[in-house]
N, C-alpha and C positions, 0 to 999 in steps of 0.2 A: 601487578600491584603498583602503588602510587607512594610516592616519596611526600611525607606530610612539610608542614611549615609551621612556625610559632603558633599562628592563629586558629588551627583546629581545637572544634572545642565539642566533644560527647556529651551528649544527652541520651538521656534514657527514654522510653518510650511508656508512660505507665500503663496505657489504654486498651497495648496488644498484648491477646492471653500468650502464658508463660508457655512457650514450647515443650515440649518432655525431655527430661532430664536425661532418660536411660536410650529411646528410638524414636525421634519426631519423624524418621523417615521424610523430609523433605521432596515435594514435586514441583520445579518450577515451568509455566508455559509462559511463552512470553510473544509478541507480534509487535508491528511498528508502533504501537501504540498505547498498550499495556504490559504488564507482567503480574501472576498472577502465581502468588505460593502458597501453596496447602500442606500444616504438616500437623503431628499430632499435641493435643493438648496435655501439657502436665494435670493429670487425675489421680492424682494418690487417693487409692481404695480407704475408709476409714479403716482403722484400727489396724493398718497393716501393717506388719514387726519385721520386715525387712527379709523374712524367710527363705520366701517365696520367690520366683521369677517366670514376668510372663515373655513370650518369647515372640516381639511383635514385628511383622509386616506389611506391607503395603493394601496386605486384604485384612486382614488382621480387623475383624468387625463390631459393631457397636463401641464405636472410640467418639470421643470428640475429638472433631477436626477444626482445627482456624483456616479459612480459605482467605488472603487478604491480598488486595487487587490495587497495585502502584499505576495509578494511571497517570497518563503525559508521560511513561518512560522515555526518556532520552539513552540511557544506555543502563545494564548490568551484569552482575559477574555473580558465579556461585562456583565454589571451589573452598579449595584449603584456603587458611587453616584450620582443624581442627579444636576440641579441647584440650589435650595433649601438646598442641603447639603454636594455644592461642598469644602468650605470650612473643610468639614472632611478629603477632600484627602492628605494622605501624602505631596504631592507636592505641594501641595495651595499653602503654604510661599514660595515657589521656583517659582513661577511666573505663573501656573496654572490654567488655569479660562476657565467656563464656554465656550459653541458655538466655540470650535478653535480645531487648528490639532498643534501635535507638537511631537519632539523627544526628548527623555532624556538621555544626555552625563552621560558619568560615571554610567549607572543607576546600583541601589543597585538589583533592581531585575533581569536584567541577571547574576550580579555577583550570586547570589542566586542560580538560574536553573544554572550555571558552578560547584556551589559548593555541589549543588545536585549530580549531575553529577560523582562528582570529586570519589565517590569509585568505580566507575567501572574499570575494572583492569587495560586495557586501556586506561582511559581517557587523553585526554590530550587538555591542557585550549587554545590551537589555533584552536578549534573544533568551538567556542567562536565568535572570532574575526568579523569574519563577521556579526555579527547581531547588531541589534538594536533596541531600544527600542522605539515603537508609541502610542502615545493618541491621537482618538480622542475624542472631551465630548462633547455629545450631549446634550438634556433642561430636557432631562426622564432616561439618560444612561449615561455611558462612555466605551469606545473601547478600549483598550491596545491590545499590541499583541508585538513580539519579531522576528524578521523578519528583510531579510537582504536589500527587501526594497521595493516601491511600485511604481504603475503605476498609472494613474485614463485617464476618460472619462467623460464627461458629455452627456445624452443621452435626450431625451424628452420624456415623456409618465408618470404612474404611478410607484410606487414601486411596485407593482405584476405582472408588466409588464415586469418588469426584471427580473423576476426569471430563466428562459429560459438562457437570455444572462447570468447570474451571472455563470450559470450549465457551460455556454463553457467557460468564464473565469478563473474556473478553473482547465479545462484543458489546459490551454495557460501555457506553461511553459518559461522559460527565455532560452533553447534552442529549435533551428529549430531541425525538422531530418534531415535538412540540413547538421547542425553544427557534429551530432549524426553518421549519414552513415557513412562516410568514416573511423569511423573508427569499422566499424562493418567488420573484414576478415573473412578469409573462417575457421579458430580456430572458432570467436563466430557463426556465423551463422551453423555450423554442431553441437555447443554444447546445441543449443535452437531446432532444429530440432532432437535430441536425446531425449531433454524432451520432446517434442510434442510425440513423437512414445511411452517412455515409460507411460506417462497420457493417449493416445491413447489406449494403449493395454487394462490397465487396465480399463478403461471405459466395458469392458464384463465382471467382477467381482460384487463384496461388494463394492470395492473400490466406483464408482460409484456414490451408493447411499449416504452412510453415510459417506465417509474420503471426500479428495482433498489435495489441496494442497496451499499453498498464500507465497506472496513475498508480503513484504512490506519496503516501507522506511523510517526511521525511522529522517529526519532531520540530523544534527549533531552526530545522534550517526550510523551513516552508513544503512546497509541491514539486516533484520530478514526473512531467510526461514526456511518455516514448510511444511516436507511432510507426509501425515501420511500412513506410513507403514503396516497397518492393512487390513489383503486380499488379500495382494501382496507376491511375490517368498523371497521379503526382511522383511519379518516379524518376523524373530525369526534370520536372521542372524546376526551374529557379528559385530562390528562396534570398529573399534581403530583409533582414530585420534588423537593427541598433536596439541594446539592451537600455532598459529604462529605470529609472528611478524616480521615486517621488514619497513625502511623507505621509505617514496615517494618522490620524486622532485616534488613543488609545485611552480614554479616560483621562488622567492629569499627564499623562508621556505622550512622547511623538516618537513612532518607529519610524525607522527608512524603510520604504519600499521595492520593490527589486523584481524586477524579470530578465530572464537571457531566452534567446529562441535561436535555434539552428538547422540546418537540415545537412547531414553528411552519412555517409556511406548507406544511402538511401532508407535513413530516419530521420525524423520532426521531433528533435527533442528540444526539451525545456524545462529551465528551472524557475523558481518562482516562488516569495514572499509565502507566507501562511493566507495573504488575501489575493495573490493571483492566479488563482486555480482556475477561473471562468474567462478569465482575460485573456491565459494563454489557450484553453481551449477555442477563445473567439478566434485568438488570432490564427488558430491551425484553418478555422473554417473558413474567415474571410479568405484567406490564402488559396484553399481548396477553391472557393466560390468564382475566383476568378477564370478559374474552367469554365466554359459554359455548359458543359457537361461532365458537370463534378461529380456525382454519381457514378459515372459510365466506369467500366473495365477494360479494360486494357485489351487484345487478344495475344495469346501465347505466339508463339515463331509455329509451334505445332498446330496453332489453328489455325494462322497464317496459311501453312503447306494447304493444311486439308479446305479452306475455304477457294483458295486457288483451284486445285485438284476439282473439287465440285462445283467448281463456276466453270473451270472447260468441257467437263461431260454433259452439259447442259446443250453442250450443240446451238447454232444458231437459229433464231429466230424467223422461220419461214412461212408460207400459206398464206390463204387469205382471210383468217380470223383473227382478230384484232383480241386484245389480250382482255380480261373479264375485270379485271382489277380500273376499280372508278376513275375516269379520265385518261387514263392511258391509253394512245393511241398505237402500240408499238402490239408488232404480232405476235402470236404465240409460238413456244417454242413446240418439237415435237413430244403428242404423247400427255400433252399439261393446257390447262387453259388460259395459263398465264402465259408474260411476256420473259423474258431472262432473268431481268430482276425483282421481277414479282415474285417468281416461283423459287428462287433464293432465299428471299426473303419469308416466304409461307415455311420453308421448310426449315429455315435453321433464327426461326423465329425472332428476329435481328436485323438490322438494318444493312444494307448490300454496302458492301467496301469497293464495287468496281460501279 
């Protein structure tokens, strides 16, 4: 939990339905880039005298459900406190209570995650601005999260019944590939079909198995790629890159812009602005490209043995029949129509290393 300051100031939320009083049962799922909570609606039955009790969970059918989806999460929490012991919340005296949705102006704790933040070398506190601070608090729980803002639905059925729809909810993102295409030109679309072919190639290696590679986003603090190097033609090559900076035009603001690139314990990783995702992938390629055969695979130490081992039992090249293979004037070995390295080559469909 977070230590408040003078300047927190609660609001209420009027627009999200009223959770249930008695079991909202609360589900949160959440991924780098949304979170998304389904719990049950307050329905009071008409004319019903308080008699009765129904005894509800997470299958518990024909309810209304609120499914409401915080996208741009930056960070959240779901835990205590309770009803029972909601007045422990920092924010109680600020106007806080129990069964409600609300936001908090000024909150002490994004200023906290900005000042967390604040030693990266790059940072800078309009990374911030957009976010916001939500509670909601349920009769068992409370929701917070930091997020730059939300949608909701109300759907009919159980809370397990949504788990399906919550899974596409967070792939719903606040842009179309609509909004996305146009501006994909013929620069990015041949710089993603270069990484297809170099993951492509190496898929016949090590690599394969044990490395890969991920791209992830990291919120407010931009792009993190990692490719690992180990098995591939770039495994022991050199790597010099100087982190870069420079400004964006952001509508009436100018961000700073930022890349870092390195290559150690035989990975290419980088971090990188919310706009340098294509830049640092350029720069993995150009890097790569400098191979002139960047594509190629490496061979293991154990193919190494056995290419050796099968390059001696091939026996010397004797007789007087010159080898079948075009322009080659070297004679065949025994038993093969080809010359030594011809017949290497036919057979371990690859280019001869002797």
């Amino acid at each position: 939990m977070y230590i408040i300051e003078s300047t927190d100031t609660v609001i209420e939320l009027t627009d999200l339905p009223q959770s249930s009083i008695g079991a909202p049962i609360p589900l949160v799922m959440s991924d780098g880039h949304a979170t998304v909570v389904a719990y049950y609606v307050q329905d009071e039955a008409t004319g019903w005298d308080g008699t009765t009790v129904q005894v509800m969970t997470a299958e518990t059918d024909d309810e209304l459900v609120a499914v409401v989806r915080f996208y741009g999460c930056y960070a959240s929490f779901f835990g205590p406190p309770n009803d029972e012991a909601f007045e422990g919340h920092p924010l109680a005296s600020r106007g806080l209570r129990p069964y409600g949705t609300f936001v908090v102006a000024h909150s002490s704790w994004l200023r906290n995650l900005e000042r967390m933040n604040s030693i990266h070398q790059y940072h800078s506190p309009e990374m911030f601005q957009p976010y916001k601070h939500y509670i909601l608090s349920f009769h068992d729980s409370t929701f917070e999260c930091i997020a730059e803002g939300y949608d909701y639905e109300v759907r009919q059925g159980s809370i397990a019944a949504q788990v399906p729809h919550m899974f596409e909810t967070l792939e719903r993102r606040t842009s179309t590939i609509d909004d996305i295409g146009p501006h994909l030109d013929d620069t990015s679309l041949q710089t993603v079909d270069d990484l297809h072919k170099w993951c492509a190639a190496q898929c016949g290696g090590v690599w394969a198995y044990s490395c890969g590679m991920s791209i992830k986003a990291r919120g407010a603090e931009g792009w993190k790629v990692s490719i690992d190097l180990a098995g591939t033609i770039l495994e022991s090559k050199p790597f010099d890159h100087k982190p870069t900076a420079e400004k964006h035009k952001i509508g009436n603001r100018t961000d700073e812009g930022w890349m870092e690139c390195a290559v150690h314990a035989h990975k290419f990783e980088a971090l990188g602005d919310s706009f340098r995702l294509e830049v640092i992938l350029c720069t993995f390629l150009e890097w790569a490209k400098t191979e002139t055969d960047w594509l190629a695979i490496p061979a293991t130490e154990t193919e190494k043995a056995d290419d050796r081992q099968f390059w001696h039992t091939l026996g010397d090249e004797c007789g007087t029949l010159r080898c079948t293979a075009e322009e080659c004037q070297h004679q065949r070995i025994a038993e093969s129509m080809y010359c030594k390295r011809h017949h290497f080559e036919a057979v371990k469909n690859r280019d001869c290393p002797y």
